[in-house]
N, C-alpha and C positions, 0 to 999 in steps of 0.2 A: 449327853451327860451320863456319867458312870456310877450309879447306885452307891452311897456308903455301904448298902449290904453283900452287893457283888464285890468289892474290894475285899472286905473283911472274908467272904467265900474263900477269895484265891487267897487272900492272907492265911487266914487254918491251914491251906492244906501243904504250908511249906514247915517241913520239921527240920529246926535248927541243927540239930546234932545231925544231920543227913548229909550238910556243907563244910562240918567241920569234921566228919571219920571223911567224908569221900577225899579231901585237902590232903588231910594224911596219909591217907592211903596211895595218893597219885604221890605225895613230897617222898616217901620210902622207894620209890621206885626211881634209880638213876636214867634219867631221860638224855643224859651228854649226848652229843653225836660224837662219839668216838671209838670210832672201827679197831682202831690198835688196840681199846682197850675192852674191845665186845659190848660194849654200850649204845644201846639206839631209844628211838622212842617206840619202836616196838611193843613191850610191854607196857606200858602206859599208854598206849590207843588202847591193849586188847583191856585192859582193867575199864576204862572209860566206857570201850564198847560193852560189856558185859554188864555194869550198872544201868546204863541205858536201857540193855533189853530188859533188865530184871524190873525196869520202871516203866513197861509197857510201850516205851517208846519204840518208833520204828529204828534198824540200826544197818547201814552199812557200810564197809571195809573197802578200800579200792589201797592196792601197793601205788606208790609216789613213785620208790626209788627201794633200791634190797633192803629191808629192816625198816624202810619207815614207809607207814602208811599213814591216811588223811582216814578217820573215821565220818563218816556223815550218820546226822540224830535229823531223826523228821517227823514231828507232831501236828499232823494233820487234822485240826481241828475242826474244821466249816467248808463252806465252797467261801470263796471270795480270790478278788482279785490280787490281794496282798501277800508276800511271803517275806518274816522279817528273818534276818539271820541273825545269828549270835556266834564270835568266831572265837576262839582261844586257841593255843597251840599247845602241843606236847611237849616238847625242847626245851631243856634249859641251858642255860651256860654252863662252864665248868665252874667246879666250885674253887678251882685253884690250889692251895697251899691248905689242905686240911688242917694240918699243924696249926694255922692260923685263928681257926673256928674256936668259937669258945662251944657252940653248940653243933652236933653231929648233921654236917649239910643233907644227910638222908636219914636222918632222924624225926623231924616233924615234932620236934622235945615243945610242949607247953606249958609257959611261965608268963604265970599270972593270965592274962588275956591276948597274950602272942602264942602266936606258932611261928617257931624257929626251922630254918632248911630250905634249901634250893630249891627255888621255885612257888614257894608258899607266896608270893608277891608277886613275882613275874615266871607265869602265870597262871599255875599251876590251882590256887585258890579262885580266880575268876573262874578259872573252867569249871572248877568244880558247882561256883554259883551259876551258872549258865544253863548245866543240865540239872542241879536241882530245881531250876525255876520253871524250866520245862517238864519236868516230873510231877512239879504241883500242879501246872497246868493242868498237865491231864487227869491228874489224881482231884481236880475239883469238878472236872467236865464240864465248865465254861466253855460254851458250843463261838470260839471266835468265830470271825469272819477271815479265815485265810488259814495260813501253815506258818508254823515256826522251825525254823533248820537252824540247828547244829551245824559247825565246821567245826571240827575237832581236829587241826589241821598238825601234822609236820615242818620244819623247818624253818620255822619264823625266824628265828635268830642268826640266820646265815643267808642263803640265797634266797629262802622264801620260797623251795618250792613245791610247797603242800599247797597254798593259796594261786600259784600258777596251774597246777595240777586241777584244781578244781574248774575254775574259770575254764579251762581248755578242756575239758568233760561236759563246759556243759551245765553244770552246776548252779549256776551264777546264773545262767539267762531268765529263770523265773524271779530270781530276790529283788524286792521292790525296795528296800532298806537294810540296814546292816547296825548294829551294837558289835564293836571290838572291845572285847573283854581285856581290857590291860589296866592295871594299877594308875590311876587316876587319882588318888585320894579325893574319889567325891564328886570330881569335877565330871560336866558335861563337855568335851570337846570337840569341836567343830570341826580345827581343824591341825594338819598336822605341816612339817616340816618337810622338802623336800629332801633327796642325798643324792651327788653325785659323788661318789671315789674312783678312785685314779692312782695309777701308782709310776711312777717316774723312773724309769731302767737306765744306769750309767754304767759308760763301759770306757776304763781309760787302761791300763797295765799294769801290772800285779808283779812287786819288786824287794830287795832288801831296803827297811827302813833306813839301812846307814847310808845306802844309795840311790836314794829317790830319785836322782835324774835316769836313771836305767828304766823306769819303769813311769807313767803317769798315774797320778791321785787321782782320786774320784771325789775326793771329802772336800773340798775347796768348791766345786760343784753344788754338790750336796748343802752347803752353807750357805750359797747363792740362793738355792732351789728355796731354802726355808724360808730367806727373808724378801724375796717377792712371791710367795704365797702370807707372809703377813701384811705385806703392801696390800695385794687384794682386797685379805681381809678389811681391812683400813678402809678404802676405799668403799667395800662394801658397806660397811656399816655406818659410814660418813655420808652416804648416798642415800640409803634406805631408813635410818634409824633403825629404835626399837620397834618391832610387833608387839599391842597388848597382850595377843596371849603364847605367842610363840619366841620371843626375844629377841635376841639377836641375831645376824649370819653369821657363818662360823669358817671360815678352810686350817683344820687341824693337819699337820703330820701325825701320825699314830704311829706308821712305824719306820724304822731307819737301822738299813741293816747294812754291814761292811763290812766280811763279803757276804754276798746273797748266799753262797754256801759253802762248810765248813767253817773250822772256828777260827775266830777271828784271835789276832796274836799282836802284840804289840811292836814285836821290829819287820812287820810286812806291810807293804804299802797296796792297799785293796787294789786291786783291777777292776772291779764291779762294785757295784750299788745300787740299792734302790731305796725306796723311800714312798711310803702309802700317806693319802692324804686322805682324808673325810671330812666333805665339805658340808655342812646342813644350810639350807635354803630356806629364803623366806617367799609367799606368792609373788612378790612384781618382782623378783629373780629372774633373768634367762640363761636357762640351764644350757641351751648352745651357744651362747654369749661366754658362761664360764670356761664351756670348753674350750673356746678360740682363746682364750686370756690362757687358759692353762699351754695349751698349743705354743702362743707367744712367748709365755716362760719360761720353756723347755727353750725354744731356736733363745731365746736373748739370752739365756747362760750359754748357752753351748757354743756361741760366737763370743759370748765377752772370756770367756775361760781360755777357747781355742786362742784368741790374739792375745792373752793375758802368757799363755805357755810358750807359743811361735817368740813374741818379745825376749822372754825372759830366756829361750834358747838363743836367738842372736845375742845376746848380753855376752853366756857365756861363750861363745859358738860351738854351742853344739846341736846337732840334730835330734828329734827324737823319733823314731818309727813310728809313732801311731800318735793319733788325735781323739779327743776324748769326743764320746757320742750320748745323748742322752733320749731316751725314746720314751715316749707316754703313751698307757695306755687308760683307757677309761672301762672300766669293772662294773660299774652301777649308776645309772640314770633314775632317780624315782621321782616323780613330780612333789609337790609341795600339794594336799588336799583342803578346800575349803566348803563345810558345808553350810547352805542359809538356813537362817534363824528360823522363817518359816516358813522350812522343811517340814514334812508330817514326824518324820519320828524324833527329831529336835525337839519338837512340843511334845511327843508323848513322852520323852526320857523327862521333858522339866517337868511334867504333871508330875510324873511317876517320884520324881525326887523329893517334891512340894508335899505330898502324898504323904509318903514315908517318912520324911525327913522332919515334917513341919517347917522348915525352912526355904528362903528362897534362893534355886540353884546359881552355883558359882558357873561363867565356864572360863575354858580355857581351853589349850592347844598343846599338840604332844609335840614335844621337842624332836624325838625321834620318829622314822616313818616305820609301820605297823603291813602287816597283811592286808590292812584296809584300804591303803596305797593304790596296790591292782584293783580291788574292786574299785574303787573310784577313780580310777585313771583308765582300768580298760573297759570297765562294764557303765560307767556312769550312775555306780550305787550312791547314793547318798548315805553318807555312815555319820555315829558317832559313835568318842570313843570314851569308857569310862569303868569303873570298877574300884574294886578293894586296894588300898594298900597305899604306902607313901609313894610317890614316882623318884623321890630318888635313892631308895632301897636296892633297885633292881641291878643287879651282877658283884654286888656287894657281899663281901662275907656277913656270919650272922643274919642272912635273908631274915624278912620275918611280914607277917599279917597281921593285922586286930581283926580278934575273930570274933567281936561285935560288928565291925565296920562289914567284914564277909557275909555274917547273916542279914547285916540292911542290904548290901546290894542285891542278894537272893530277889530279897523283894522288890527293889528296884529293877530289877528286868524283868521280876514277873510282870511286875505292875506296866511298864514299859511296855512289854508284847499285850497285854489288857488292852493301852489305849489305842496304840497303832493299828490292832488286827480287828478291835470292836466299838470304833466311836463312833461307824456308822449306824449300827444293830444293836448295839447291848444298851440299856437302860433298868 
């Protein structure tokens, strides 16, 4: 049992306005990955790292990739056997179409009890509450039982590989538990969704539109390809139902391009195509099972289009030089993550909510998969995932936080690393 007076301890020594200039501070700094246009997460690790050391914490820098690096924070409290992490990432999306903003996406502008700009949501505002709760930590010198680390990582939003970088350092083999700092509104989640994508490469002849027979289409294909990945889908979700906290299955097209390159013109008949899918997973999913179904998709268009063309050349008789091909490949495998109820740091994030909140905790599961993906697929961390902000804000213009909701969670991860690293020893 955890003293109402040691709560209220680590409670004083978190100063609100410390989550809300640091938010700022990291939203003004453009985190894009975008090389063309000299933007990395570069500066937003070294600003992260700098406040850390200035908050006594331990701090080190390891380069991932040129211009981004993974910051590690380490508050080495106690001896014990426990080390909880807490992960957030530097990266954000593009903010797109500025012209579009009503509010400056690297501005950090607050109205009323929002802050507006990239990444004030996803994620930029959790990370900030992650290292201020570890700042109060130490700033209260509550002797845990264990170590709290920081992953201050790179490249969440692409390949992920700030969070493989770590794991492959090394990093990972002491963390007993894991909090992914992601916009959650509130919610504890367990667990998350897996992702396979895949992208579908067609290749037929590339012709004048007044004379389609000279050359082969690829879009006839293409239109094949879409409506049995919505069969799947169909099927998927006719098979498995809803998940209560993660919904439905999903295989999206996202993207469809004709031709893969240069610009596309209305009297040419593509020669190439391709077409990205994203597919999100539910646990009794078999994501090699998906593959072989995507597998059969590709061979059953590519045979029903091939006799669909061969016919239609004997019709008129004529021959055409080439046969359409369609190749798949597969980009991203992530499992589906599930963690149990009674998990230790499960229970310590509901106290910790219960705690603070006075209320008793929702949970629920991330639609999308996170950094916490690898550690619970390669390391076998038990995570959950939660934080500030609506979840479906995040890659939206007008980003934004309630910068009440950012200073309870401060406490809620304080409070979080409290039960997990000292239910054995603190009273």
């Amino acid at each position: 049992m955890i003293s109402q007076k040691l709560i209220e301890h680590v409670l004083r020594a978190i100063d609100p306005d410390e989550v809300i200039d640091l938010t700022a501070a990291l939203v003004k700094i453009n985190s894009v990955w975008d090389p063309a246009a000299g933007t990395s997460e570069q500066p937003a690790a070294e600003h992260a790292a700098r406040w850390a050391e200035k908050h006594g914490l331990q701090v080190t820098m390891e380069p991932v990739a040129s211009w981004r690096p993974n910051v590690i924070v380490t508050h080495a409290a106690g001896p014990g056997r426990r080390t909880l992490m807490f992960e957030g990432h530097t990266d954000v999306v593009t903010p797109g179409d500025v012209s579009a903003w009503t509010h400056d996406p690297f501005g950090a502008e607050i109205v009323g009890r929002r802050m507006f700009g990239r990444g004030t949501n996803d994620t930029k505002g959790n990370l900030a509450a992650m290292l201020v709760a570890m700042a109060a930590l130490k700033r209260s010198g509550v002797p845990l039982a264990g170590t709290v680390v920081g992953g201050v990582l790179c490249d969440e939003e692409d390949q992920m590989l700030g969070v493989r970088h770590f794991i492959d350092r090394g990093h990972a083999d002491a963390v007993t538990a894991a909090v992914i700092c992601e916009p959650q509104d509130g919610m504890i989640c367990t667990s998350q969704k897996g992702a396979v994508r895949a992208r579908f490469q067609l290749a037929g002849k590339m012709c004048h539109g007044a004379m389609p027979l000279s050359g082969l289409n690829t879009a006839p294909a293409m239109a094949e390809l879409i409506q049995g990945l919505h069969r799947l889908e169909s099927t998927a979700a006719s098979r498995l139902g809803r998940d209560d906290h993660l919904g439905w299955p999903s295989f999206t097209p996202t993207v469809i391009q004709a031709p893969v390159g240069g610009v596309p013109q209305l009297n040419v008949v593509p020669g190439e195509a391709c077409i990205l899918v994203d597919i999100r997973t539910l646990p009794r999913q078999s994501h090699p099972a998906i593959v072989n179904d995507l597998k059969e998709l590709a061979r059953d268009v590519e045979r029903r289009c091939r006799t669909h063309y061969r016919d239609y050349d004997r019709l008129l008789g004529i021959a055409r030089s080439c046969d359409l091909g369609i190749d798949l490949a597969i980009l991203t495998d992530r499992p589906c993550t599930r963690t149990a109820p009674e998990e230790p740091i499960v229970q310590a994030a509901a106290w910790a909510t219960r705690t603070v909140t006075g209320s008793k905790p929702v949970y629920g599961g991330v639609p999308g998969a996170t950094d916490g993906t690898f550690l619970w697929a390669l390391k076998h961390i038990p995570i959950v995932t939660m934080g500030a902000g609506d979840r479906q804000v995040p890659h939206q213009r007008d980003e934004w936080v309630d910068l009440d909701q950012l200073v309870e969670t401060v406490k809620i991860y304080a409070l979080t690393a409290l039960h997990y690293l000292g239910q054995d020893r603190l009273t």
